[in-house]
C-alpha positions in Angstrom: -74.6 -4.0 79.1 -72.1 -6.1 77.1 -72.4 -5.5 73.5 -71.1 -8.4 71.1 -69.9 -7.9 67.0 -71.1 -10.7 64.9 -69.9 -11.4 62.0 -72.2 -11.2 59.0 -74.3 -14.5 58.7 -77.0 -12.4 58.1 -75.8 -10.6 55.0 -78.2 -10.1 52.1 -78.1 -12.6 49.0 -75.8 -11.2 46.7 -75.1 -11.8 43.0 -72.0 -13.9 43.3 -70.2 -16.4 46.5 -67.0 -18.8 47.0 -68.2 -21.6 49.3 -64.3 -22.5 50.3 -64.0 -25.7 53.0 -60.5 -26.8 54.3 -59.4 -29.6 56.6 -56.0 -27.9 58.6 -53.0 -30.2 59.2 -52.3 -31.1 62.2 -49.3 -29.5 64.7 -49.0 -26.5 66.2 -47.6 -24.7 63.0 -51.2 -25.3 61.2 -53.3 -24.2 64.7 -51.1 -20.9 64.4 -51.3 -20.1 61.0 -55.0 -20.6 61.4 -55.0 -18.2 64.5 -53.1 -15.4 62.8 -55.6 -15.6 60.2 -58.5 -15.0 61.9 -57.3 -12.5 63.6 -56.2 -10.6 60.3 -59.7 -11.5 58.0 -61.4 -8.0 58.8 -58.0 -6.3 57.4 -58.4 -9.0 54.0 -61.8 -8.2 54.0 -61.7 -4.6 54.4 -58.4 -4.4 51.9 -60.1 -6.5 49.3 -63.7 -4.6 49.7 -61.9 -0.6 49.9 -61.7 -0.8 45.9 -65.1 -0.5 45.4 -67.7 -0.1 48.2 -70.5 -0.8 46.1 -69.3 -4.8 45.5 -70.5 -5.6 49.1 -67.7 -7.6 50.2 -68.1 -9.8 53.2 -67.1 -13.4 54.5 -67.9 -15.7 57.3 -65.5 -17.9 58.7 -67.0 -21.4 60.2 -65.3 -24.0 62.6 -65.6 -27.7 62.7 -66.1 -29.9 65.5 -62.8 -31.5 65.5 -60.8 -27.8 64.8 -62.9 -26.2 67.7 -61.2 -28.9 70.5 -57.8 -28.9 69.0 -58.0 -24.7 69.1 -58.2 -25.7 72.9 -60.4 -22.6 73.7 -61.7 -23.8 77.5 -65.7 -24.0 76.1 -67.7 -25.8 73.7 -71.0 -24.2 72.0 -73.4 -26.5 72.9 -74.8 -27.1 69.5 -71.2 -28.3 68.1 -70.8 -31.6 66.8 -69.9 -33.2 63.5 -72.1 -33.8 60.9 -74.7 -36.3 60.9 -75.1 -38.7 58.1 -78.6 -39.6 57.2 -80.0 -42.3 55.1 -83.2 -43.4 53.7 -84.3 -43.8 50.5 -81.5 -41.1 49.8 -78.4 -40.7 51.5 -77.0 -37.2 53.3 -73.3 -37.7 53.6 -71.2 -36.2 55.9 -68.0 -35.6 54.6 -64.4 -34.3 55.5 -63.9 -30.2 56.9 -62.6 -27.9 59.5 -63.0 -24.6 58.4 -65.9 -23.3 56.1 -65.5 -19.7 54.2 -68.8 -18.2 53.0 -67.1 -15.4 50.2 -69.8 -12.5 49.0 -70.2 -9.9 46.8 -72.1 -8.5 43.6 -69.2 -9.2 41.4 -67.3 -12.4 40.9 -63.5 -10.7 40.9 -64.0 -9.5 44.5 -64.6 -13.2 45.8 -61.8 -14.5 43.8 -59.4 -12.2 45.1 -60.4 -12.8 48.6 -60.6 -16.8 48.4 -56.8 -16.0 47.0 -55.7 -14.2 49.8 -57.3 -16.6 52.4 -55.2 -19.8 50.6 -52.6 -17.8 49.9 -52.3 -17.6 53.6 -53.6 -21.3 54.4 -53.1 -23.4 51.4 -49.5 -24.8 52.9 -51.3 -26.1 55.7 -54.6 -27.4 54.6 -56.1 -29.7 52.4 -59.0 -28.2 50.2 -62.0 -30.3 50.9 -64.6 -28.1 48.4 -64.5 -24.9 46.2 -67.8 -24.4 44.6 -68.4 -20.9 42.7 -72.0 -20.2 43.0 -73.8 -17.3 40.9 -76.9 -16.0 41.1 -79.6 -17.4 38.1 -81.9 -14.6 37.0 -84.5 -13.9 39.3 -83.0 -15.9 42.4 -83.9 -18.9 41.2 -82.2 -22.4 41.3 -81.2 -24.7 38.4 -84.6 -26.8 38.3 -86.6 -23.0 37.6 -87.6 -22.1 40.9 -87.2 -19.4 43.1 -84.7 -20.7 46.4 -85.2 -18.4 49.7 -88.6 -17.1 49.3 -89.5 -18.0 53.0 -86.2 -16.5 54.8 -86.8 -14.6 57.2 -85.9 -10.7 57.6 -85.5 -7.9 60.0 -85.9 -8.6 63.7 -87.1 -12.3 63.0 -83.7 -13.0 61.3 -81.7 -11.7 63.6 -84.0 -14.2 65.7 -83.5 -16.9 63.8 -79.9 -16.4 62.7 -77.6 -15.5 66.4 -77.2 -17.3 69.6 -78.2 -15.4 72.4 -78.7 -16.1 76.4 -79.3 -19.8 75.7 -75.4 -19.5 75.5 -74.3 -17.1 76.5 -70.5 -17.3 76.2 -71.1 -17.7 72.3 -73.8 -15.3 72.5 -73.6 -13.2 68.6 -72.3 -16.6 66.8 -74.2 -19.0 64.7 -74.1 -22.4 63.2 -74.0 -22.8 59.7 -74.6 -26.5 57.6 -73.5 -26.8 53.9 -74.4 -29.3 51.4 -73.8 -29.6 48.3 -76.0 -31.3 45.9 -76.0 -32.2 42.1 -79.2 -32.1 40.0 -80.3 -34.5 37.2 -81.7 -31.9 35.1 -82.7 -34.4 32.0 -85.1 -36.0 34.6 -86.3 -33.1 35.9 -87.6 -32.0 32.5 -89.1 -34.9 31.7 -91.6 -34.2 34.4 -94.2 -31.8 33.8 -94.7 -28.4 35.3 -97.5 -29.7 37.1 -95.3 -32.6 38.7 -92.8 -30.4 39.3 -94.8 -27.8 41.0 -96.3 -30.5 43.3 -92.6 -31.7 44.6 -92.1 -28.2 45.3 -95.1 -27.0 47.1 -95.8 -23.9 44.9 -96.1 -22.4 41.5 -92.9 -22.7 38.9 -93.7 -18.8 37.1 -95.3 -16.9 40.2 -93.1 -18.4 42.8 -97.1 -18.9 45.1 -97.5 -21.3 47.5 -100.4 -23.5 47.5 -102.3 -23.7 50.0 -102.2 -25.9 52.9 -105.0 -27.6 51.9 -103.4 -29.0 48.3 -99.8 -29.9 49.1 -98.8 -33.1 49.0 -97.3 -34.7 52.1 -93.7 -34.8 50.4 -93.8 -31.6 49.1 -90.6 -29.6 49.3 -92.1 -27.0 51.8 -93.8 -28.9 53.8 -91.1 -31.2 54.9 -89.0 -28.1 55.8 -91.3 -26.1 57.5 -91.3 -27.3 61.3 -92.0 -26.0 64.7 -91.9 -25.7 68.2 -93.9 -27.4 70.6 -95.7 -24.4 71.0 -96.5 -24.3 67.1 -94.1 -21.4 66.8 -92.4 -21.8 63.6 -88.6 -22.3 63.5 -87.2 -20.4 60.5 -83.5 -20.5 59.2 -81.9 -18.3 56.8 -80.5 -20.0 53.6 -78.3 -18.4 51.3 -78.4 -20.9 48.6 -76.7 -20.7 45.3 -76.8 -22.4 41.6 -73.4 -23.6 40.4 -72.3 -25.7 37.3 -70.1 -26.8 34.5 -72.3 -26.8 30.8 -69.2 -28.2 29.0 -68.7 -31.0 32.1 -73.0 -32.0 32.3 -72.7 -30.5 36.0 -75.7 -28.5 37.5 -76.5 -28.3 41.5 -77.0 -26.3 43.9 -74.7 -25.1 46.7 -77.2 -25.7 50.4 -76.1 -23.4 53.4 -78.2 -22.6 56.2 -77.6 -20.6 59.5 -79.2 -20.5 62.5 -79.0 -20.2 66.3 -78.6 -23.6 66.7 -78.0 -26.6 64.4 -80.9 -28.7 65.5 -83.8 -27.2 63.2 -82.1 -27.6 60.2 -81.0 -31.0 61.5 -84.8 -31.7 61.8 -85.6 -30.5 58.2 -82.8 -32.9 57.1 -84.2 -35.5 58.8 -88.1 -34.9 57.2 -86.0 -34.9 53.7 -84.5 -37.7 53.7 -85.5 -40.0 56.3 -89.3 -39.0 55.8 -92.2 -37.8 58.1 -93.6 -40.0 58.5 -90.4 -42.3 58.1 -90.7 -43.1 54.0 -92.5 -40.2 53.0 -89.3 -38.5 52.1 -88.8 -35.4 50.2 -89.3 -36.5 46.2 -87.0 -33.3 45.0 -84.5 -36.1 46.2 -85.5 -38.6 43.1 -83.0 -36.0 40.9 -80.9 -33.8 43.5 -78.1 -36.1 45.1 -76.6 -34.1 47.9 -72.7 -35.3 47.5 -71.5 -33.4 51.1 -72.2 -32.4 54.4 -71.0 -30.2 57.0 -71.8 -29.1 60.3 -69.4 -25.1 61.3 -69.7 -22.9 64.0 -69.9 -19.3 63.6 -68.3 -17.2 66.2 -68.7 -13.6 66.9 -66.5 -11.1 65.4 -65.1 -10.4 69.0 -64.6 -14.1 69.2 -62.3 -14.5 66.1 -60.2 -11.9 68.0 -59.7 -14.2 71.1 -58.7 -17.2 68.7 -56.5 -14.7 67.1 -54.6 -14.4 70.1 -55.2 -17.6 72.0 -57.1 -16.0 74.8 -59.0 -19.0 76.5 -62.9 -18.7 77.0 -64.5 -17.5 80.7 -68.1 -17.3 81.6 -69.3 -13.6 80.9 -69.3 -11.4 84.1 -72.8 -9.8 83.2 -75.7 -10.8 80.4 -75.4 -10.2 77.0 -78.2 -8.0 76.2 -77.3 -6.6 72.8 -75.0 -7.2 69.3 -73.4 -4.2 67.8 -74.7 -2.3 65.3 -73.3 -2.9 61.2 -72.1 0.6 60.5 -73.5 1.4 57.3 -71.3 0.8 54.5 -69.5 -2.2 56.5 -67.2 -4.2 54.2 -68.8 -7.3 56.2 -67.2 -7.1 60.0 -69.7 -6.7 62.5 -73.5 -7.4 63.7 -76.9 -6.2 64.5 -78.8 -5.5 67.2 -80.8 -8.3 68.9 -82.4 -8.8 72.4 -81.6 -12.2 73.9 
């Protein structure tokens, strides 16, 4: 039995996150700096975290399309590719970045320290593409009063939803993550009522419900991101989204990233959003959220960043990967869970 580490995607929502993206220069200089990097994060990580256990430091380290072939690994995960752009009645653009850092933790300094380490280490050869602080607003809720996450999944239908397994089996324990950033009108949101609000969502504004199936409407929220299989098996993502905002500057949004075993799901609820199922019923929270990025990472295992680390090329596994390794309890954020593939 091979037993894979992945890093932790699946980590709970915490209180405060940096979402960091970078676009590396090119030459060999930039591809090395980036290497020796990710072969050192679990020693940032577990340097940063040591001062205080309880803060629940972790990162997750995602790599473009364009990073991935120029890192010259021998394989491509077969869900890699750049980020679409859609557009409808709203546009979803895809805009520039190689590396995506996901920074956690219940309190704020622990994330800054981290992101300084990591640009300490990469800021003379990248470009910043992003930095958005996001925070958490009272009771997991999002700018426009609602409660964000409610339908993520947990325990063994996370790990499900969340980690590659046989389908790919050389980047069996990874993930693929998409961020997007979007910025909310808020003055238009509150000129509609609670009622109109509620219906763009798909469930109640103060009890967080959901209405039944019977009284959503077609554009609702949570109905355009709920899909499935062809079986009628549903096809969950987790998203770890977060508020973020300047008062003093009129800026409210919120930070979109969602994870899964492969891209294409939350490609498909893209798609319902903005393009419309049918094609023009699109998803109205659009009318006041404008998303103003895109980006499509890959998330490799733990064991994986190790082999980038030292330029070890990719080779197809000599047996099946049967199982991830365990998080040791009180993990500072290296390592996985286990999962049957």
């Amino acid at each position: 039995m091979t037993t894979i580490a992945s890093q932790p995607a699946d980590a709970s929502l915490t209180a405060n996150a940096i979402f960091l993206t970078l676009s590396l220069h090119e030459g060999e200089a930039a591809l090395q700096t980036f290497r020796d990097l990710c072969a050192d994060l679990p020693g940032l990580v577990r340097a940063v975290g040591f001062r205080n256990a309880a803060a629940g430091l972790s990162c997750v380290i995602g790599i473009g399309a364009a990073l991935w072939d120029r890192l010259d690994m021998g394989a491509r995960p077969q869900g890699l590719h750049p980020f679409r752009e859609l557009a409808g009645v709203h546009r979803a653009p895809a805009t520039p970045g190689d590396i995506l850092f996901h920074i956690r933790a219940e309190r704020p300094d622990f994330c800054f320290e981290l992101a300084s380490q990591v640009m300490a280490r990469l800021g003379p050869v990248a470009t910043v593409e992003d930095e958005t602080q996001g925070f958490k607003f009272f009771d997991n809720r999002d700018l426009l009063g609602f409660v964000d996450g409610t339908e993520n999944p947990s325990g063994a239908d996370r790990m499900a939803a969340v980690f590659i397994g046989a389908e790919d089996e050389v980047f069996a324990g990874g993930s693929y993550v998409i961020v997007q950033k979007y910025l909310h009108d808020l003055a238009r949101w509150a000129a509609m009522t609670v009622e109109a609000q509620e219906r763009v969502i798909g469930r109640r504004k103060l009890s967080d419900i959901e209405f039944p199936d019977a009284e959503k409407a077609s554009f609702a929220h949570n109905v355009l991101t709920n899909i499935s299989d062809a079986q009628g098996n549903p096809l969950q993502i987790l998203r770890d989204n977060m508020p973020f905002g300047s008062p003093a500057r009129g800026a409210f949004g919120t930070y979109f990233i969602g994870y899964a075993r492969e891209p294409g799901r939350i490609e498909t609820m893209l798609t319902n959003m903005f393009a419309g199922l049918p094609p023009g019923n699109y998803d109205r929270i659009l009318d006041v959220s404008t998303a103003v990025t895109g980006g499509l990472f890959f998330v490799p295992s733990a064991d994986l960043l190790d082999r980038i680390g030292s330029g070890e090329a990719l080779a197809a596994p000599e047996q099946g990967i049967t199982a991830f390794a365990g998080r040791a309890q009180g993990s500072l954020g290296i390592g996985s869970l286990k999962q049957g593939s």
